[in-house]
Backbone as CSV, one residue per row, in Angstrom:
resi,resn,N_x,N_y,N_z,CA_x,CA_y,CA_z,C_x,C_y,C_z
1,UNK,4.896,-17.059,-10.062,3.695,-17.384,-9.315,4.016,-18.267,-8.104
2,UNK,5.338,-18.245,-7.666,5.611,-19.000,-6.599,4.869,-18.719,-4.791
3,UNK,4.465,-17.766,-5.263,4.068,-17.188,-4.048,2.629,-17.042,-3.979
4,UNK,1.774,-17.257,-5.228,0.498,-17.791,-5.507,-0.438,-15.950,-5.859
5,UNK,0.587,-15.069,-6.459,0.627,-13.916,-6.483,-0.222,-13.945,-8.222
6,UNK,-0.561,-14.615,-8.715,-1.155,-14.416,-9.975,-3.159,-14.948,-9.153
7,UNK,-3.104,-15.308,-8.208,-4.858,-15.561,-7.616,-5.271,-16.950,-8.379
8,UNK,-5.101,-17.377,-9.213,-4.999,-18.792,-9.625,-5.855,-19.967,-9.020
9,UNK,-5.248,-20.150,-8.187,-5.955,-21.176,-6.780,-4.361,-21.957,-6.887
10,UNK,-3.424,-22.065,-7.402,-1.819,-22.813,-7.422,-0.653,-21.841,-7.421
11,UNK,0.053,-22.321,-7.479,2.027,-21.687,-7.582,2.722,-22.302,-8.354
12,UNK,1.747,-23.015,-9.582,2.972,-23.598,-10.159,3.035,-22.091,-11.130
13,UNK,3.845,-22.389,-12.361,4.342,-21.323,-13.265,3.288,-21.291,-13.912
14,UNK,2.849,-20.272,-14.878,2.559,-20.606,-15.788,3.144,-19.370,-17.577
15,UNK,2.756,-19.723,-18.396,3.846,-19.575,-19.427,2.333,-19.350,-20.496
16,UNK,1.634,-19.209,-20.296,0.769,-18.782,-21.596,-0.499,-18.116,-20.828
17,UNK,-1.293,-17.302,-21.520,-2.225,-16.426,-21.125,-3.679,-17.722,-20.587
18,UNK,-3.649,-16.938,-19.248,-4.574,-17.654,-18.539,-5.826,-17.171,-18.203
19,UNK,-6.849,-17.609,-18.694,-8.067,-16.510,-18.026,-8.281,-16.312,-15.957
20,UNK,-8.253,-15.473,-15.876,-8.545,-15.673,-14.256,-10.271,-15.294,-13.843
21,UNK,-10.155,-16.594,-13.250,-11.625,-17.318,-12.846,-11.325,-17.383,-11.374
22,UNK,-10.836,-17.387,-11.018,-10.361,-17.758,-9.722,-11.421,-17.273,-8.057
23,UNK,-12.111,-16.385,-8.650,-13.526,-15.737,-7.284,-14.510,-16.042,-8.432
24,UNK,-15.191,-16.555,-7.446,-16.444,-17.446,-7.498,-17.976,-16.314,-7.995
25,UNK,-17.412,-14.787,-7.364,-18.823,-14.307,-7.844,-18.249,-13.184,-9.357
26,UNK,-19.150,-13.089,-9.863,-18.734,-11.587,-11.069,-18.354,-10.498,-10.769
27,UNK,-17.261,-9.856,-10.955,-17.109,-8.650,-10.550,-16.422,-7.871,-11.439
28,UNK,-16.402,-6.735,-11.155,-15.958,-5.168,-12.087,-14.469,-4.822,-11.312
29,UNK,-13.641,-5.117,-12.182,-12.244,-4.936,-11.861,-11.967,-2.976,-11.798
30,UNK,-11.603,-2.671,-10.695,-11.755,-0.834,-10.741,-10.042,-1.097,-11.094
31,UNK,-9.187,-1.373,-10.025,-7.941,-1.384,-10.411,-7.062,-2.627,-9.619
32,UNK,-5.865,-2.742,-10.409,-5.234,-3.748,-9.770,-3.628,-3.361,-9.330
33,UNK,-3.362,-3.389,-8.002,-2.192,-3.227,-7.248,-1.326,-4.490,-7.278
34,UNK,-0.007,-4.477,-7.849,1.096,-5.263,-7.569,1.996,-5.158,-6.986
35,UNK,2.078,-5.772,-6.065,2.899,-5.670,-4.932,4.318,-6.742,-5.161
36,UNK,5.514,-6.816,-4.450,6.390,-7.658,-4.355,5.668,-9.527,-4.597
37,UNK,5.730,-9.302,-3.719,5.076,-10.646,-3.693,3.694,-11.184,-3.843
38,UNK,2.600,-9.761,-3.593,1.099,-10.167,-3.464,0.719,-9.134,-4.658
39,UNK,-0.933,-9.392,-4.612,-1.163,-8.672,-5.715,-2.702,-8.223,-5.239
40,UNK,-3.653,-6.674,-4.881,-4.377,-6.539,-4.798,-5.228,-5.724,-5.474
41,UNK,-6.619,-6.525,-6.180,-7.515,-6.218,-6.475,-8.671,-5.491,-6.010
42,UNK,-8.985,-3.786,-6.525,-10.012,-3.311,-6.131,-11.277,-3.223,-7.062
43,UNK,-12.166,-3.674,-6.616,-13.540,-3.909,-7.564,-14.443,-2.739,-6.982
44,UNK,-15.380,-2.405,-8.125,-16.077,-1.345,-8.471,-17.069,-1.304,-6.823
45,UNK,-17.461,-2.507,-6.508,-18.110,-2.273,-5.282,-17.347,-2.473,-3.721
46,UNK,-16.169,-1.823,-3.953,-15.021,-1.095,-2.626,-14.767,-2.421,-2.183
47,UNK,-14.469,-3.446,-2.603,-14.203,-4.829,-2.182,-12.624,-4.847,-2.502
48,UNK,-11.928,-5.479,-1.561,-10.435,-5.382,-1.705,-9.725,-6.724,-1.648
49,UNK,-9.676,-7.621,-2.820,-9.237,-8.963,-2.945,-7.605,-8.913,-3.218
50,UNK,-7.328,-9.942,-2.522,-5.863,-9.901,-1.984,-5.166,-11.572,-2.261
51,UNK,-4.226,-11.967,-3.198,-3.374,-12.985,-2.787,-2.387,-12.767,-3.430
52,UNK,-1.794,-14.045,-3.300,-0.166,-14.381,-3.145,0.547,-14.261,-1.493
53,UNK,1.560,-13.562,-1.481,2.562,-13.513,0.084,1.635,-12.875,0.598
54,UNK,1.911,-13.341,2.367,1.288,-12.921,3.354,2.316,-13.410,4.434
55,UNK,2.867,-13.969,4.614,3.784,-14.181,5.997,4.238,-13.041,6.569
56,UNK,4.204,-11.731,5.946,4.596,-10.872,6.351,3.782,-9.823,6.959
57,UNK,2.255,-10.268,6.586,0.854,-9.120,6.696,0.886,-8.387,5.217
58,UNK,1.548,-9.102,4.191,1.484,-8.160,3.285,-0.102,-7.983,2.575
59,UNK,-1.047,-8.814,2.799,-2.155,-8.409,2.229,-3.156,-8.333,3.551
60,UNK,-2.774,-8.230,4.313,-3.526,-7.666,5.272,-4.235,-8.138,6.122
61,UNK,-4.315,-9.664,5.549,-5.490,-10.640,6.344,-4.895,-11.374,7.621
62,UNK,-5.193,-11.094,8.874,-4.540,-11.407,10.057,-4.897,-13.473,10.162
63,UNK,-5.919,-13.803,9.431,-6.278,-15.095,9.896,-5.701,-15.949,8.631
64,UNK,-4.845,-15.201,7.774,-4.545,-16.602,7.333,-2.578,-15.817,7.335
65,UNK,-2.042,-16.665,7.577,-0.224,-15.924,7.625,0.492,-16.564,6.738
66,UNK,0.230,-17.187,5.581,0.939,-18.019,4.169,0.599,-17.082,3.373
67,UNK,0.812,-18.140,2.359,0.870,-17.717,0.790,-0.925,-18.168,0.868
68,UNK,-1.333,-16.718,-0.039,-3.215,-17.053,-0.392,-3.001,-17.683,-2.060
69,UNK,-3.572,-18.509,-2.434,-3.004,-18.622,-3.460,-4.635,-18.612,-4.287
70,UNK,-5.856,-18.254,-4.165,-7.136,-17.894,-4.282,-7.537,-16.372,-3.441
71,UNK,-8.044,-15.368,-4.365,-8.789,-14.236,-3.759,-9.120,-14.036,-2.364
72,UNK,-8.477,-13.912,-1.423,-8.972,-13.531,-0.361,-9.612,-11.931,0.368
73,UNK,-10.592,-12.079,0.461,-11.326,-10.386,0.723,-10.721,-9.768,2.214
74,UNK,-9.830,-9.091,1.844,-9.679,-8.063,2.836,-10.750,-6.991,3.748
75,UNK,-11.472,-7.382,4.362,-12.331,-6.763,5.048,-12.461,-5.844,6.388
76,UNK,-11.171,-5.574,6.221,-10.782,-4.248,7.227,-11.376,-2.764,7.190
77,UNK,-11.417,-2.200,6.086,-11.956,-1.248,6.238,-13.498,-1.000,5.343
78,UNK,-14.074,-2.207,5.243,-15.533,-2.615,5.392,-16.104,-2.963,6.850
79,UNK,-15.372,-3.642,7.527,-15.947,-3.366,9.606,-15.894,-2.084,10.061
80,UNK,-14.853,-1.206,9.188,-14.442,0.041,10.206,-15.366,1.655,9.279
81,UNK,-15.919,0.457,8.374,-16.648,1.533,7.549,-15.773,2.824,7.370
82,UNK,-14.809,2.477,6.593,-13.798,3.486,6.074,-13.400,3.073,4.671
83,UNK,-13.466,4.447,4.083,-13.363,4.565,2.329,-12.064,4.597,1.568
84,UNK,-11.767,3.934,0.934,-10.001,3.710,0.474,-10.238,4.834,-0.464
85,UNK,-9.162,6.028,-0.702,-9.164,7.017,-1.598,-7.399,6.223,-2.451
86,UNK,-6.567,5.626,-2.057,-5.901,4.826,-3.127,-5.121,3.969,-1.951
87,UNK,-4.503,2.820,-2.803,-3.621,1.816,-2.562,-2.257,2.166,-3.081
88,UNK,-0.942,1.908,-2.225,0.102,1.831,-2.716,0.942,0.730,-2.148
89,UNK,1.303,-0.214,-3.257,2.160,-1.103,-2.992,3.248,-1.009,-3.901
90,UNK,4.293,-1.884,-4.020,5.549,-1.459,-4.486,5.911,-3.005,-4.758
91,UNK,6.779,-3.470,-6.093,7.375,-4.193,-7.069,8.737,-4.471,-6.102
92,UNK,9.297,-3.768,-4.877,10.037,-4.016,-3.817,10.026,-4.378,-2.619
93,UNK,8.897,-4.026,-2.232,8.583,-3.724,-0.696,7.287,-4.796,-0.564
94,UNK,7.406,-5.405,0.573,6.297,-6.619,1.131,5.710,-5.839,2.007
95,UNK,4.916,-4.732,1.651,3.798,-4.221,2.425,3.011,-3.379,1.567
96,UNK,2.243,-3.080,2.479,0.692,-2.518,1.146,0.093,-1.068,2.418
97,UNK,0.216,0.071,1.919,0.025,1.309,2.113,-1.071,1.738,1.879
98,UNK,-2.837,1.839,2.779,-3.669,2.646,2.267,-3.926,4.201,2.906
99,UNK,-4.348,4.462,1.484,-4.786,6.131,2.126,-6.249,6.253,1.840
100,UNK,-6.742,6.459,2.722,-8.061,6.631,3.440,-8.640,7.959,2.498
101,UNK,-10.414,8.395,2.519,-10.713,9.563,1.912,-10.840,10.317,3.275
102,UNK,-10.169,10.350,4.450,-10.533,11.490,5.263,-9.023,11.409,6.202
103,UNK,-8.295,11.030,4.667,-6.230,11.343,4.730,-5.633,10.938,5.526
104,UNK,-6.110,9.527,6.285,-5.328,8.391,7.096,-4.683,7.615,6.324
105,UNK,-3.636,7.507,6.563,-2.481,6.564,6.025,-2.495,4.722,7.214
106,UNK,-3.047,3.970,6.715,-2.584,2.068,7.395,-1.940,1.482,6.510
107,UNK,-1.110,1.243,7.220,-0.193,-0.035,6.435,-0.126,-1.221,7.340
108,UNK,0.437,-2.056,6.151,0.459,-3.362,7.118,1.848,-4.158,5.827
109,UNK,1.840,-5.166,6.723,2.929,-5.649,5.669,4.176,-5.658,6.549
110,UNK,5.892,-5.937,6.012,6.920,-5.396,6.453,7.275,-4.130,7.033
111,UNK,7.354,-4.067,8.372,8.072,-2.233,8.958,9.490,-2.398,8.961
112,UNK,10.142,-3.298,8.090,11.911,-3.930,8.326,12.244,-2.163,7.806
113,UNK,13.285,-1.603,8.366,14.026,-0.312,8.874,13.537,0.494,9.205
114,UNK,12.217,0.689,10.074,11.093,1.566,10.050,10.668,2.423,8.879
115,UNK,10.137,1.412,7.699,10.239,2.227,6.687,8.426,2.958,6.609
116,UNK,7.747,2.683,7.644,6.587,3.270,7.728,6.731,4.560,8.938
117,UNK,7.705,4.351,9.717,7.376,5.743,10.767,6.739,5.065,11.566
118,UNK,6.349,3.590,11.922,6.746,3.278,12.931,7.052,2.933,14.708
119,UNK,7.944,2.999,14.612,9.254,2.702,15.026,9.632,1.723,15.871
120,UNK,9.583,0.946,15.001,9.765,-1.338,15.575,10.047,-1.563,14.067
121,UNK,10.839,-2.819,13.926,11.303,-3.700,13.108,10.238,-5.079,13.422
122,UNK,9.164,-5.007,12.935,8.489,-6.424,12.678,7.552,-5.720,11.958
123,UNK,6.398,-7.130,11.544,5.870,-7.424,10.861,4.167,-6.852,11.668
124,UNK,3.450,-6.083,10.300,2.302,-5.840,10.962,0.645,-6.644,9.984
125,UNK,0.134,-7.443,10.688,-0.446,-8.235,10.083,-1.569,-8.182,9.957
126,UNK,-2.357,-6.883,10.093,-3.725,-6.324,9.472,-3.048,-4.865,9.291
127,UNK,-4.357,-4.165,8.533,-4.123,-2.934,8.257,-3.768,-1.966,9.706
128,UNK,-2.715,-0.796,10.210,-2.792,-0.024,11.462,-2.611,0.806,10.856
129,UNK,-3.394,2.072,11.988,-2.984,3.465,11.538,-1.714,3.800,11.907
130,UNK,-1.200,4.538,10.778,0.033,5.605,11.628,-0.531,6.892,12.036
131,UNK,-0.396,6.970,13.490,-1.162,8.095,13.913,-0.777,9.296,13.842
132,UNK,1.034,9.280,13.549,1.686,10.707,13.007,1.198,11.262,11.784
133,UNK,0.139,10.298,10.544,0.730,10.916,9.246,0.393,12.136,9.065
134,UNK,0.638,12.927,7.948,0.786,14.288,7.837,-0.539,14.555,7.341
135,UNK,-0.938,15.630,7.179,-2.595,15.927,6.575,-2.110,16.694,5.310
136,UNK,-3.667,16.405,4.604,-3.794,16.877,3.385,-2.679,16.077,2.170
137,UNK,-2.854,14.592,2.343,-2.097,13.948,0.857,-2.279,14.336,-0.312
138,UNK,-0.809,14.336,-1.126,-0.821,14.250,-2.717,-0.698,12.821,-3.077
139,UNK,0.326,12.575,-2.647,1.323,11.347,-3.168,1.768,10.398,-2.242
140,UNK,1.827,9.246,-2.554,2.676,8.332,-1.339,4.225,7.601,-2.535
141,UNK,5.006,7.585,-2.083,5.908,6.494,-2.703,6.443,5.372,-1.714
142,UNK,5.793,4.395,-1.913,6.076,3.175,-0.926,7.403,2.510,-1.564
143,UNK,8.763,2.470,-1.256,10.097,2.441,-0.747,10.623,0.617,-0.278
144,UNK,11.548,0.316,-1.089,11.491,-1.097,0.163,11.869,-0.321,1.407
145,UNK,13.078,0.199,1.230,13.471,0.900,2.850,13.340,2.054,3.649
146,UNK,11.828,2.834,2.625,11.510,4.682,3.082,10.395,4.387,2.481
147,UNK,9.409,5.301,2.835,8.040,5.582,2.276,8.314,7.370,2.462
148,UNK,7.857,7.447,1.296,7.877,8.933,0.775,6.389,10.309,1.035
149,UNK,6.557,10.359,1.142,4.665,11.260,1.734,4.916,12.621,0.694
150,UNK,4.192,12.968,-0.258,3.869,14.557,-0.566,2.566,14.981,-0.229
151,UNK,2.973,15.952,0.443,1.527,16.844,1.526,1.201,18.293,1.115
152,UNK,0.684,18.806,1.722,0.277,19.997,1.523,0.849,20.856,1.263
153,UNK,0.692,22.132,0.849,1.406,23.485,-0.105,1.136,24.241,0.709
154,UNK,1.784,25.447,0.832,1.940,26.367,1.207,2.823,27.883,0.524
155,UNK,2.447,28.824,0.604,2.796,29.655,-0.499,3.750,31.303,0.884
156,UNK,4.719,31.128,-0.069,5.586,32.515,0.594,6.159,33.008,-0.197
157,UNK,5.993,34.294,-0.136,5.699,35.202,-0.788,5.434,35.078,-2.228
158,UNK,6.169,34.567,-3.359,6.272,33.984,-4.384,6.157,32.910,-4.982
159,UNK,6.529,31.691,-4.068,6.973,30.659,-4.117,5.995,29.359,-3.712
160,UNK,5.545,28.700,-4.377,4.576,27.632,-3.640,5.941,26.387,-2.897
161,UNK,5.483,26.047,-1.547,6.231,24.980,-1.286,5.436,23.909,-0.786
162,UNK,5.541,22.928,-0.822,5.395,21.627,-0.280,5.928,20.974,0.698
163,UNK,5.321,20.090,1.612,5.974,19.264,2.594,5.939,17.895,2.058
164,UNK,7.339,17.389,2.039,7.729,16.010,1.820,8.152,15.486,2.875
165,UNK,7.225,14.390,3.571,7.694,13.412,4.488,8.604,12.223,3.904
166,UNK,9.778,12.238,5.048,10.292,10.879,5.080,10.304,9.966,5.586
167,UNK,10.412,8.570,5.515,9.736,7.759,6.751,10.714,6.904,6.349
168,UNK,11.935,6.302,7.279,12.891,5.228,6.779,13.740,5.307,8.263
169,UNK,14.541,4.602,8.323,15.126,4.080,9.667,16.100,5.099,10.292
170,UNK,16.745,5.788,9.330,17.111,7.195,10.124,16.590,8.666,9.828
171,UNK,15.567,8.509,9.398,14.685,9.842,9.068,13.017,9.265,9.807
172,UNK,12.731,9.106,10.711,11.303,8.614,11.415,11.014,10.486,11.332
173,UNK,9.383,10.082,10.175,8.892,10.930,10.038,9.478,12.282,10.171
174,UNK,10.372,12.664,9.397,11.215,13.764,8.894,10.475,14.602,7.823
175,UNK,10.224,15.785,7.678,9.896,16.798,7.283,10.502,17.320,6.544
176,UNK,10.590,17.506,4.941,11.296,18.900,4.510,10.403,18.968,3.398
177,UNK,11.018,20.741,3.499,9.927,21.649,2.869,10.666,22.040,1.583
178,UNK,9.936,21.964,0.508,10.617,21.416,-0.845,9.701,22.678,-1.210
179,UNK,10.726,23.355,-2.520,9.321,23.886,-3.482,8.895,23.352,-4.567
180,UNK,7.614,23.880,-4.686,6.639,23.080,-5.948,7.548,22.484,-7.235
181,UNK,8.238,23.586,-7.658,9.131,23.294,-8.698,10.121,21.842,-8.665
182,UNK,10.699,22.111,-7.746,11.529,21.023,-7.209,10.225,19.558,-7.357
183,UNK,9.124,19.723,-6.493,8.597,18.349,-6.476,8.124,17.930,-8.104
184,UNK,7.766,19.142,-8.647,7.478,18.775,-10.266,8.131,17.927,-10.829
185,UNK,9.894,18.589,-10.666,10.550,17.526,-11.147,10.972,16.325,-10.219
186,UNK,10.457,15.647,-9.203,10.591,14.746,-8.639,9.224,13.805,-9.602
187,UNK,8.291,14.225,-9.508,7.619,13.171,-9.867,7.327,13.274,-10.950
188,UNK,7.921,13.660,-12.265,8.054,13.499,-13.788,9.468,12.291,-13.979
């Protein structure tokens, strides 16, 4: 909890089961994203609570650049009146990946090896679009040093195939066309 990634309101440790009280109003936990260092909460009414690390933009909030160590509401795509269809963050990577319901990909967080596509090495400290991403998402795998994209199918003659984007410092938004089979066993 050094990084104030448990929402708490502190960073010290702690070592036995803690109730978390920590936001002030009641809410319906839909799901919870753990990230490297931060940790974000989505509640039943599209509210997107965010702490722990942030020096990096990893939770998205441009006005505060520390450690949140209390719930902070991410309210980016409540101004832009845009609908989160999922979150991907990663147990490696200090950035946080959303995919939109009308298949926009923003991230924010670390771009260290252009692992979003990009293409700069710094830090992005609210949610941005990537305006390349591919249409029609399956899957994202957020990467410390690649973000992974599975996209749309396509069928010849026999064969269903898929497009797998790559996004990492020597593959900027790279393309290959995988078949179904193949991705089956990628993501089992």
């Amino acid at each position: 909890n050094k990084h104030g990634e448990l929402g708490i309101g502190h960073k010290e440790n702690v070592f036995e089961l803690t109730p978390w009280n920590a936001y002030n109003e009641n809410i319906e936990i839909k799901t919870i994203y753990n990230g490297y260092q931060h940790t974000i909460i989505s509640t039943n009414d599209n509210k997107y609570l965010c702490f722990g690390e942030n020096s990096s933009g990893e939770c998205g909030i441009i006005e505060i650049s520390s450690q949140i160590t209390k719930p902070a509401e991410n309210k980016y795509f409540e101004k832009n009146t845009m609908h989160i269809k999922n979150i991907y963050t990663s147990s490696f990577a200090s950035r946080t990946i959303w995919h939109t319901k009308d298949d926009q990909i923003y991230v924010n967080g670390s771009e260290n090896y252009n692992s979003c596509g990009m293409g700069y090495h710094d830090n992005i400290l609210s949610p941005t679009l990537i305006k390349d991403s591919p249409p029609l998402i399956i899957d994202i795998a957020n990467g410390y040093h690649h973000t992974l994209i599975l996209t749309s199918f396509a069928i010849y003659p026999d064969t269903i195939f898929r497009i797998l984007s790559v996004w990492s410092e020597s593959h900027k938004n790279s393309k290959l066309i995988i078949p179904n089979d193949v991705c089956i066993m990628i993501a089992t």
